[in-house]
C-alpha positions, -999 to +999 in steps of 0.1 A: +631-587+035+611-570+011+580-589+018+582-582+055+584-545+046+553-551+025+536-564+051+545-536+074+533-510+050+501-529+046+491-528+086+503-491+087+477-483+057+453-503+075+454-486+105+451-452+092+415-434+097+397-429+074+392-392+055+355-378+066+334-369+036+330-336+029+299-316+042+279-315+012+275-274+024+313-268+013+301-271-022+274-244-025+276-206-027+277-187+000+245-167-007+229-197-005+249-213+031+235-177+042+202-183+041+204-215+054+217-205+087+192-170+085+168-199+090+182-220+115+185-192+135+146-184+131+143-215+139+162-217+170+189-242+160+216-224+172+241-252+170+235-262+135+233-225+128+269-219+146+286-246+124+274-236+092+284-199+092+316-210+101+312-231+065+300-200+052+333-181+061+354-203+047+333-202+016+326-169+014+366-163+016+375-188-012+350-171-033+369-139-021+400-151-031+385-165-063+368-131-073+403-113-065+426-140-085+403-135-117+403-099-110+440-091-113+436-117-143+416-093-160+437-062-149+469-081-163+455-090-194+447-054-197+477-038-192+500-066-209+485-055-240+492-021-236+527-035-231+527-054-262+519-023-281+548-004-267+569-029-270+565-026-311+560+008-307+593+017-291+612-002-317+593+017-343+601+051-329+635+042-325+641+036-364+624+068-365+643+089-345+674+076-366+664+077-396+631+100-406+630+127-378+656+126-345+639+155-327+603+135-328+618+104-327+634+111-293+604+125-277+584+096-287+604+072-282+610+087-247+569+089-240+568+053-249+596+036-227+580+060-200+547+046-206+561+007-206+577+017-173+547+030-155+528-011-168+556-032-160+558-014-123+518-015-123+521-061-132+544-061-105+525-042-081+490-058-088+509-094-088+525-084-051+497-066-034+464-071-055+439-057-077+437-024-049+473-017-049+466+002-087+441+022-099+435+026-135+418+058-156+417+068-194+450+086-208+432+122-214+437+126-256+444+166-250+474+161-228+498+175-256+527+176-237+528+139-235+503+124-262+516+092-278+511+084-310+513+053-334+532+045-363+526+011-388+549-021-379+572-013-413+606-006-401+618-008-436+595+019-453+600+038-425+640+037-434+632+040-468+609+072-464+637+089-441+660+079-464+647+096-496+632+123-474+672+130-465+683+129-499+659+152-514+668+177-485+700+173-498+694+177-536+674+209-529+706+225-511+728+220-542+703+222-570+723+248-582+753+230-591+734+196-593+756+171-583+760+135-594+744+111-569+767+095-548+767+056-543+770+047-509+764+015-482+758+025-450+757-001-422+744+007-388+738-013-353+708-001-333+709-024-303+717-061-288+689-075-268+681-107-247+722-112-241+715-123-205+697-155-224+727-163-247+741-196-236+777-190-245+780-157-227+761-175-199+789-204-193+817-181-201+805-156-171+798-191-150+832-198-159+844-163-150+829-162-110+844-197-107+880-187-116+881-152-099+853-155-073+839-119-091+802-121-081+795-084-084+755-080-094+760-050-113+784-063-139+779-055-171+801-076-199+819-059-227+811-066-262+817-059-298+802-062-331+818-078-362+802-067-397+816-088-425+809-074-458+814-100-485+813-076-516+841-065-536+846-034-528+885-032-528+896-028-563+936-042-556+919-076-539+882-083-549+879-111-532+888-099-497+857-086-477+853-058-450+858-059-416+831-030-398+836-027-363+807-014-337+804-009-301+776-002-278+781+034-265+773+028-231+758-004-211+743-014-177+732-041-157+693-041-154+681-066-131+688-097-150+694-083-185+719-062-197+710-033-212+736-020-247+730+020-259+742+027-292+740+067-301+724+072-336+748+099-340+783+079-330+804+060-360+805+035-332+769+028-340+768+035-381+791+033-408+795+040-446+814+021-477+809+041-508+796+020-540+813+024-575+802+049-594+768+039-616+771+022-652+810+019-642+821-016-648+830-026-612+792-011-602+777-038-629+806-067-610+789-055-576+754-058-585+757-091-597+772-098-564+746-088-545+727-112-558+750-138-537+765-122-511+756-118-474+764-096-446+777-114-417+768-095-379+792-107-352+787-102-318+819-109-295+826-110-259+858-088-251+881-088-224+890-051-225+873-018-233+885-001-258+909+026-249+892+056-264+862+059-285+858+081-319+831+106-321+809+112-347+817+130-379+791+139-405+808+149-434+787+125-456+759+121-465+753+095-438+778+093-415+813+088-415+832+058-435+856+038-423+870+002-426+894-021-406+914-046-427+919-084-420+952-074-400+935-045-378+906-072-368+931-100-359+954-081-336+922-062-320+903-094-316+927-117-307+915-127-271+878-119-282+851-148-279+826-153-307+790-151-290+770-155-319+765-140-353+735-138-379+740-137-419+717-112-438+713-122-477+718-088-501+694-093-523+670-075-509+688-042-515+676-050-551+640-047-548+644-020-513+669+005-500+667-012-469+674-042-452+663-035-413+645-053-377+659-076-352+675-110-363+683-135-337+720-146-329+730-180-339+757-207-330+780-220-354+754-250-364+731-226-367+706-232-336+694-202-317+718-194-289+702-168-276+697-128-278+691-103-309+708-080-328+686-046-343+705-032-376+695-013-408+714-020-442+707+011-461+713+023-494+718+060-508+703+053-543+681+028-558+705+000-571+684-018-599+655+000-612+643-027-629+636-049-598+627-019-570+600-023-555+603+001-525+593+034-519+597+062-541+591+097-522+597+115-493+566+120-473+567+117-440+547+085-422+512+092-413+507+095-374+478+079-354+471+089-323+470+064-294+435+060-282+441+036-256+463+051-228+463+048-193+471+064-164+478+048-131+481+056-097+498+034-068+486+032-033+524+032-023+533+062-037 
């Protein structure tokens, strides 16, 4: 009975023995144990003097331990915000190498993801073997060859200064028959990130192992991106948007994440819709438009590659343009599963030529599913003077250098 069990619980707590109090010596430093037993020992009283240094080696190591624990602490600290910093700064030099300068861009940007490396190996290694296992000195400032160098968190001045840096590149080459400008849209997908903590794509690869038993680590899913353009932009059916199709140039499993490459220089990656003509009636219907309209990203899970990809062309003054009807999305998406999308409002092209950064992925209630994607909305020519408020010239961004640099060196190496 449940009494009887009571009771029996009862005698067995009563005849457990007692805990011994702690020796009160447990509780003070070890400098100070030490002098204690320095004494007993002067004092002949060896077996008191035995018994505490062994409490003073036990001490002494937890304060060891301590010491160590607080150390790698502060060595973590230390190098996480170095990570933080390239974090932002590899985003930044990324819009940079797309849009302002590709040949600095890439260097940078390369310097950077090299330097994020060389942290995240150093946490793992201090974290595994201790604070000994890395030893840390000051980045020299004169090393040239691979100084880094800071740019201010503004991805969309930075668009915007590469953009009009670009055009007037362009104007200067045929001042002398001084073209009209051109109107143009262009529309380009930098990167999806954090897909490995999407929940959708998680249960659908779940789903996956359990029907086909594929448990290959290395597998890398296929996906595509969806840009809905609600403008109207085709004359013979204004109210039908367009359907902009990306793809990641290459992919690869990365531990737990999976990492998508989009080539600044692919139409995979960037595409262009050319704008009425200014003061033309359909250009005053558009701007009003974009006063309403969004631009809907989505990213979808395919179960097939696509058989060959197009290269680049550059025969504008982005990149190249092309569109997919209603029809050409259907029957090319017609097994594909809708991961997530994220809706960017066009108004902002009003007051910038830009709309660009990271946006996370949402569900169809709207609730954060998981993962990112990085785009830039750009624009070739200011599209309402009277509400820009972006900016107007060319120069280049103003470069800091990177004071705070570190070079490590592993005892494993």
């Amino acid at each position: 009975t449940t009494s009887t069990r009571n009771n029996v619980k009862a005698k067995e707590s009563n005849t457990q023995k007692p805990q011994p109090p702690q020796d009160p010596w447990m509780s003070k430093p070890s400098a100070e144990i030490k002098q204690e037993v320095i004494r007993l020992k002067n004092n002949k009283d060896v077996k008191e003097a035995t018994r505490l240094l062994q409490i003073f080696k036990q001490v002494l190591q937890k304060e060891q331990q301590i010491a160590e624990a607080e150390k790698c602490q502060k060595l973590l600290a230390t190098i996480q915000k170095r990570l933080d910093v390239c974090e932002t700064q590899i985003r930044l030099w990324q819009f940079y190498m797309w849009f302002v300068d590709p040949k600095l861009g890439s260097q940078q940007y390369k310097e950077w993801t090299e330097f994020a490396g060389y942290c995240e190996t150093a946490m793992r290694e201090i974290k595994t073997n201790g604070s000994n296992a890395v030893t840390m000195s000051a980045r020299p400032d004169d090393d040239a060859t691979s100084k880094l160098f800071l740019l201010q968190n503004d991805v969309v001045e930075l668009v915007e200064r590469g953009t009009n840096a670009a055009a007037a590149i362009k104007t200067a080459d045929n001042s002398s028959s001084s073209p009209e400008e051109k109107f143009a849209l262009e529309v380009a997908v930098m990167g999806i990130f954090n897909m490995h903590q999407n929940e959708k794509l998680n249960k659908l690869l779940g789903k996956k192992v359990k029907e086909t038993g594929d448990t290959r680590s290395d597998y890398c899913p296929n996906l595509r991106i969806d840009a809905k353009v609600h403008l109207p932009l085709n004359p013979d059916n204004p109210s039908q948007p367009v359907h902009l199709d990306f793809s990641p140039t290459s992919s690869y499993k990365s531990g737990e994440s999976y990492q998508y490459t989009f080539e600044p220089s692919h139409e995979c990656s960037r595409r262009q819709l050319d704008l009425p003509e200014k003061d033309s009636k359909q250009a005053k219907t558009l701007l009003r438009r974009f006063e309403t309209k969004t631009l809907q990203f989505s990213v979808y899970y395919t179960h097939r590659q696509y058989e060959t990809k197009r290269e680049a062309t550059k025969t504008s003054w982005f990149f190249g343009r092309t569109t997919q009807t209603d029809v050409e999305l259907e029957s090319s998406s017609e097994k594909d599963i809708l991961l997530g999308k994220t809706s960017i409002e066009l108004r902002q092209l009003l007051s910038r030529k830009c709309i660009a950064g990271d946006f996370p992925l949402t569900a169809v209630n709207a609730k954060d599913i998981g993962g990112t994607i990085r785009v830039s909305i750009r624009t070739t020519a200011i599209l309402d003077v009277n509400c820009f408020t972006g900016i107007l010239d060319g120069s280049l961004p103003v470069l800091e250098a990177y004071k705070n640099g570190i070079l490590f060196r592993f005892q494993s190496a």
